[in-house]
KEKE-3310 file (N, C-alpha, C; in steps of 0.2 Angstrom, whole numbers, plus 5000, padded with zeros to 4 digits):
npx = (4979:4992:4997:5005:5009:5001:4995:4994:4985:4980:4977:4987:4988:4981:4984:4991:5007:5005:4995:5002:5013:5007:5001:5008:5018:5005:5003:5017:5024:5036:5041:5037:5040:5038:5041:5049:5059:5064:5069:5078:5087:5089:5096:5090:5079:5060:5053:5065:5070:5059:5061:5075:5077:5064:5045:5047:5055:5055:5043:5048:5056:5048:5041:5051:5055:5041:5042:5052:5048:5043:5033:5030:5023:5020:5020:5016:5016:5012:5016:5007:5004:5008:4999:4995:5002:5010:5003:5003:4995:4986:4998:4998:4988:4988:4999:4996:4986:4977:4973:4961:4963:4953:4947:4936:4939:4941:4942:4956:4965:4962:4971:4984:4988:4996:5008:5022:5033:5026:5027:5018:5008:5001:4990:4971:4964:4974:4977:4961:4961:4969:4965:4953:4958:4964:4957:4947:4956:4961:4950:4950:4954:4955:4949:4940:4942:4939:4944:4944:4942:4948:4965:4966:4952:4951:4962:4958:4948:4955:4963:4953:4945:4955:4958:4944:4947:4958:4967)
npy = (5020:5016:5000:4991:4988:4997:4993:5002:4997:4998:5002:5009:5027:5027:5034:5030:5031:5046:5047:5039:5045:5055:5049:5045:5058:5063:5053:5050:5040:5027:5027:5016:5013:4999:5003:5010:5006:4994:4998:5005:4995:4987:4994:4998:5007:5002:4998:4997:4985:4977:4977:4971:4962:4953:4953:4943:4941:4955:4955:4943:4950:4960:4949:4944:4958:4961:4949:4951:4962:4966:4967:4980:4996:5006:5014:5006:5009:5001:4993:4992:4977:4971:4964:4955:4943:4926:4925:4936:4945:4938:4937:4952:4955:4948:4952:4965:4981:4984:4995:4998:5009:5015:5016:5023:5012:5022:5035:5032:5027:5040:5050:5043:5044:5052:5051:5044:5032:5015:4999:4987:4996:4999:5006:5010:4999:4990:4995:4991:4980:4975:4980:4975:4963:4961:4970:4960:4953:4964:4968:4960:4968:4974:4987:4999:5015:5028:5033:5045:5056:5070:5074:5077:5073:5059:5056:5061:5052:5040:5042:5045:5031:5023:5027:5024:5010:5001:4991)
npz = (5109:5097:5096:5087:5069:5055:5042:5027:5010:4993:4978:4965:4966:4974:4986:4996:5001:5003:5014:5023:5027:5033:5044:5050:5054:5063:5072:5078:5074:5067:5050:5035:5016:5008:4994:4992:5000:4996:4985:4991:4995:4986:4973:4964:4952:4955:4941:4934:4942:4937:4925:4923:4930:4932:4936:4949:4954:4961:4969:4976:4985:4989:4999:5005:5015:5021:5029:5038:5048:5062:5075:5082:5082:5067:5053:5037:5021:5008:4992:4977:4973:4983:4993:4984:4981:4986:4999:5007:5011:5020:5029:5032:5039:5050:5057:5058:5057:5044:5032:5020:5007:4998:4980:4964:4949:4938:4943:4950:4939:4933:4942:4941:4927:4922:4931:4936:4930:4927:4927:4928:4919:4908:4900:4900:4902:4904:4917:4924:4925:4932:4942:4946:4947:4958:4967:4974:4984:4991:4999:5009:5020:5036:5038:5027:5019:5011:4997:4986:4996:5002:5006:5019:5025:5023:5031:5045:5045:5046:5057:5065:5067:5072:5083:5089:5086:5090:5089)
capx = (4987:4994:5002:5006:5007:4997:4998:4990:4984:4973:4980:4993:4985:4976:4988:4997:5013:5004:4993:5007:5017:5001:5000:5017:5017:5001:5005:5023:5026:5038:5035:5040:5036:5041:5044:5055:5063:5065:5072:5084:5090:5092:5098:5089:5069:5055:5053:5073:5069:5057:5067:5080:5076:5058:5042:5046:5060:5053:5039:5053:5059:5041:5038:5057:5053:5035:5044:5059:5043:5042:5024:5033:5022:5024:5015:5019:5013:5013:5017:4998:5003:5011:4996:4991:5006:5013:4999:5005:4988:4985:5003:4996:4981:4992:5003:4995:4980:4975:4967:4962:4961:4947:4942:4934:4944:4941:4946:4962:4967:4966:4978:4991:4991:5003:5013:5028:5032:5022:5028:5011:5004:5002:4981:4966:4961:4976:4975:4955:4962:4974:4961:4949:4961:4967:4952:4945:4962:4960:4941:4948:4956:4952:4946:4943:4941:4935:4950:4940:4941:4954:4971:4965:4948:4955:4968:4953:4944:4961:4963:4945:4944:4962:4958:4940:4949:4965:4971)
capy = (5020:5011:4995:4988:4991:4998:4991:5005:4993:5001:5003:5016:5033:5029:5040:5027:5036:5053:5045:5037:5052:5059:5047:5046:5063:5063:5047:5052:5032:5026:5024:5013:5013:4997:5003:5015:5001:4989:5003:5008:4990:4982:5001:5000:5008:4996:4999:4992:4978:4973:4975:4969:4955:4952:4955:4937:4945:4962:4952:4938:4956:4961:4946:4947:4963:4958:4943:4954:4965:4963:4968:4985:5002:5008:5013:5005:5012:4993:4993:4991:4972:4967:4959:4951:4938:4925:4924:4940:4949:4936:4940:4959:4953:4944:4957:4973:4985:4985:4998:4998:5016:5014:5021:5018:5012:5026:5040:5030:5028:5049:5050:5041:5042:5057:5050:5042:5025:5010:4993:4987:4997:5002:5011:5010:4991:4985:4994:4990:4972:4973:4983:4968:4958:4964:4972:4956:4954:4971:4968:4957:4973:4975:4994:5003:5021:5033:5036:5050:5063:5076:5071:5079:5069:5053:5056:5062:5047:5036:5045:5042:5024:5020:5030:5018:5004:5004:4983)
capz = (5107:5092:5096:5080:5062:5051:5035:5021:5005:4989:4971:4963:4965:4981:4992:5002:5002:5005:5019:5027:5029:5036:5050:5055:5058:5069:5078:5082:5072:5061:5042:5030:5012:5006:4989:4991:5005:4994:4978:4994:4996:4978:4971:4956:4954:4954:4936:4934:4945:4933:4917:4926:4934:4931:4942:4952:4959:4966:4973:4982:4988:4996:5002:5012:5019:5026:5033:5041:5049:5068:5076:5083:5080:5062:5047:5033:5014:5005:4986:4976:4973:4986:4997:4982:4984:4992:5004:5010:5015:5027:5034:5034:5042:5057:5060:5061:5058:5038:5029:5010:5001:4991:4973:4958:4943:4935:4949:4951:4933:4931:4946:4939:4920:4919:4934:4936:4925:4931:4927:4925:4916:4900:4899:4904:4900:4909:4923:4927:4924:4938:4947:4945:4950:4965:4973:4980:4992:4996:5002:5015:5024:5042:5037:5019:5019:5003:4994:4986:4998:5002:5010:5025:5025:5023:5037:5050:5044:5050:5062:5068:5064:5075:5091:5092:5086:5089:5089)
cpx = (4988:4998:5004:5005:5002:4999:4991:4989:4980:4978:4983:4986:4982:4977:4991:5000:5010:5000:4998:5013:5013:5002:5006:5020:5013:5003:5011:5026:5031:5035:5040:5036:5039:5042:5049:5061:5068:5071:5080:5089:5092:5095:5097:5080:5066:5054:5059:5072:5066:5057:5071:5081:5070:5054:5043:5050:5060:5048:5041:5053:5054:5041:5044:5055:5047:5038:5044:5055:5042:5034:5025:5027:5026:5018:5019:5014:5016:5011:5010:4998:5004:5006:4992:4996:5009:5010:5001:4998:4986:4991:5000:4992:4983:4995:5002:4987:4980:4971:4966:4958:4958:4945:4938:4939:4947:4945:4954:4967:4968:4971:4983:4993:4995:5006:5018:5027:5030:5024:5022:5006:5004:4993:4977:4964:4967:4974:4968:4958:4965:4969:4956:4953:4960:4961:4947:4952:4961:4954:4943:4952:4954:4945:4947:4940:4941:4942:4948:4939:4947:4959:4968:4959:4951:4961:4965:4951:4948:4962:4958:4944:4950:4962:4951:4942:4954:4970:4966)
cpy = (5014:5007:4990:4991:4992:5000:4997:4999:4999:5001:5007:5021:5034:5034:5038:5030:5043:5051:5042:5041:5056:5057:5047:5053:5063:5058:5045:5045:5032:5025:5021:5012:5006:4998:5006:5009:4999:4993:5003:5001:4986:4987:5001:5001:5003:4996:4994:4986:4974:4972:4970:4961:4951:4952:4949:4940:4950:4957:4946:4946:4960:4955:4944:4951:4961:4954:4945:4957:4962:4967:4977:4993:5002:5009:5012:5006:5003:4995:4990:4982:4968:4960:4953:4944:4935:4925:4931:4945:4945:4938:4948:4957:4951:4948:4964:4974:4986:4988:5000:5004:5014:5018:5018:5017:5019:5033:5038:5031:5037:5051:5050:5042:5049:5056:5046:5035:5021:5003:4989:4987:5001:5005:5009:5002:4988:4986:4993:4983:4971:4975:4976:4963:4956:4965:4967:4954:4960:4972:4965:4961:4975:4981:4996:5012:5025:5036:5042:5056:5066:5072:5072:5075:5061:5053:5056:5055:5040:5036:5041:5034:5020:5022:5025:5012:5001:4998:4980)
cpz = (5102:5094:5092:5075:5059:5045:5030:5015:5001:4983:4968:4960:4970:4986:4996:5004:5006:5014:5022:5029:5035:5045:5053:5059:5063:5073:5080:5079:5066:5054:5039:5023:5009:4998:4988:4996:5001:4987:4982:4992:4990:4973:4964:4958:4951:4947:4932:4935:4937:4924:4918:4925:4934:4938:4950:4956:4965:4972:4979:4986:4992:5000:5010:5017:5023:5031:5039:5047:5055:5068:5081:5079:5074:5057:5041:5024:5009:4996:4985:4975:4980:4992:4992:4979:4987:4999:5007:5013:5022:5032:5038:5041:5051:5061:5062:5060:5049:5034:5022:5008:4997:4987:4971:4954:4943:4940:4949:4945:4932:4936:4944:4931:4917:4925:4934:4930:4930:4927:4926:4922:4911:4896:4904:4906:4906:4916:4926:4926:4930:4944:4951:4948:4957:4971:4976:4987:4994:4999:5007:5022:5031:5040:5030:5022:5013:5002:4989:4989:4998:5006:5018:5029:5026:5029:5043:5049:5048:5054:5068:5070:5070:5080:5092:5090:5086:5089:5087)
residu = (UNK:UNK:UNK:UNK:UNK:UNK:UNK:UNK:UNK:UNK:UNK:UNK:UNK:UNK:UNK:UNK:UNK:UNK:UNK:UNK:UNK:UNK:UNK:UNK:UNK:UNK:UNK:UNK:UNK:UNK:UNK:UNK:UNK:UNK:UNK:UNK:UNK:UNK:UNK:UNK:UNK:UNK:UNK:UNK:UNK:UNK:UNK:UNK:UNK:UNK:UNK:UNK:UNK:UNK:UNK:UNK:UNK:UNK:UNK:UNK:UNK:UNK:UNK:UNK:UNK:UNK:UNK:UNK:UNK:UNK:UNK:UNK:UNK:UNK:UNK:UNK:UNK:UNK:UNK:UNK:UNK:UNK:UNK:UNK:UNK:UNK:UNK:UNK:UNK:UNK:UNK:UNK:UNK:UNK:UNK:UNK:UNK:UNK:UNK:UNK:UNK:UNK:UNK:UNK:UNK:UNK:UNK:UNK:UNK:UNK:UNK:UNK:UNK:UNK:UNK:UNK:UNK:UNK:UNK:UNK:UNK:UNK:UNK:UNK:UNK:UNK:UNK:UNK:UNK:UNK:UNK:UNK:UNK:UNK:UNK:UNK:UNK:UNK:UNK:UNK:UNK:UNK:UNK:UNK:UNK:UNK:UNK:UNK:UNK:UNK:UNK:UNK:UNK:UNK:UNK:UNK:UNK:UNK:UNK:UNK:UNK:UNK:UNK:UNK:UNK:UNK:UNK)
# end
């Protein structure tokens, strides 16, 4: 039984969103995607924000959210930066069950480069820079899982991983 959050982390194209869908249905749990959250709450898309207002902004508006975050069953789909500020991965780490969608660059970059706009990123070179950046806070994830296989794969795998470890 899950008694606490479980924080998804990994890089735009991992599957957050789609895996966090996943398990919410199978474990009958809340979800929250803090992107979409936080879109809800400032009514402009994360893109806006950072025209807008700039990235300092968005990332005050993660690190709220995290704060606000009781320790209550939930799965929550965590924007690709967000544990990389603001000490916020150790919060993850505190709070719940942490598990980092892992790829290669490469695999993640073909995902996304016909999808939606990305505020970050403008090709390949940046995003391996952000990738680099980033994937050592995502290394200190309770759990990583193959972000690589099928939706269905990767859910089993979650699945699998939270029913023998489940706090």
């Amino acid at each position: 039984m899950i008694n606490k959050p479980i924080f998804l982390i990994g890089m735009m194209g991992s599957g957050k969103s789609s895996l966090a869908k996943a398990l919410s249905r199978e474990l009958s749990i809340p979800l929250l995607d803090t992107d979409l959250e936080i879109e809800k709450q400032v009514g402009l898309t994360i893109a806006q924000m950072f025209s807008k207002h700039g990235e300092a902004f968005f990332r005050a508006k993660e690190q709220e959210l995290i704060n606000s975050l009781t320790t209550e069953p939930k799965i929550v789909a965590c924007g690709g930066g967000l544990p990389c500020h603001h000490e916020l991965m150790q919060k993850l780490l505190d709070k719940g069950i942490v598990v980092y969608l892992e790829a290669p660059v490469k695999v993640l970059f073909e995902r996304i480069s016909t999808g939606k706009e990305r505020p970050l990123l403008s090709g390949f070179d940046d995003f391996n820079w952000l990738f680099a950046e980033r994937n050592a806070v995502y290394q200190q994830a309770h759990y990583s899982v193959d972000a690589r296989w099928t939706e269905q794969q990767v859910l089993s795998a979650c699945l699998e991983l939270l029913s023998t470890n489940p706090s």
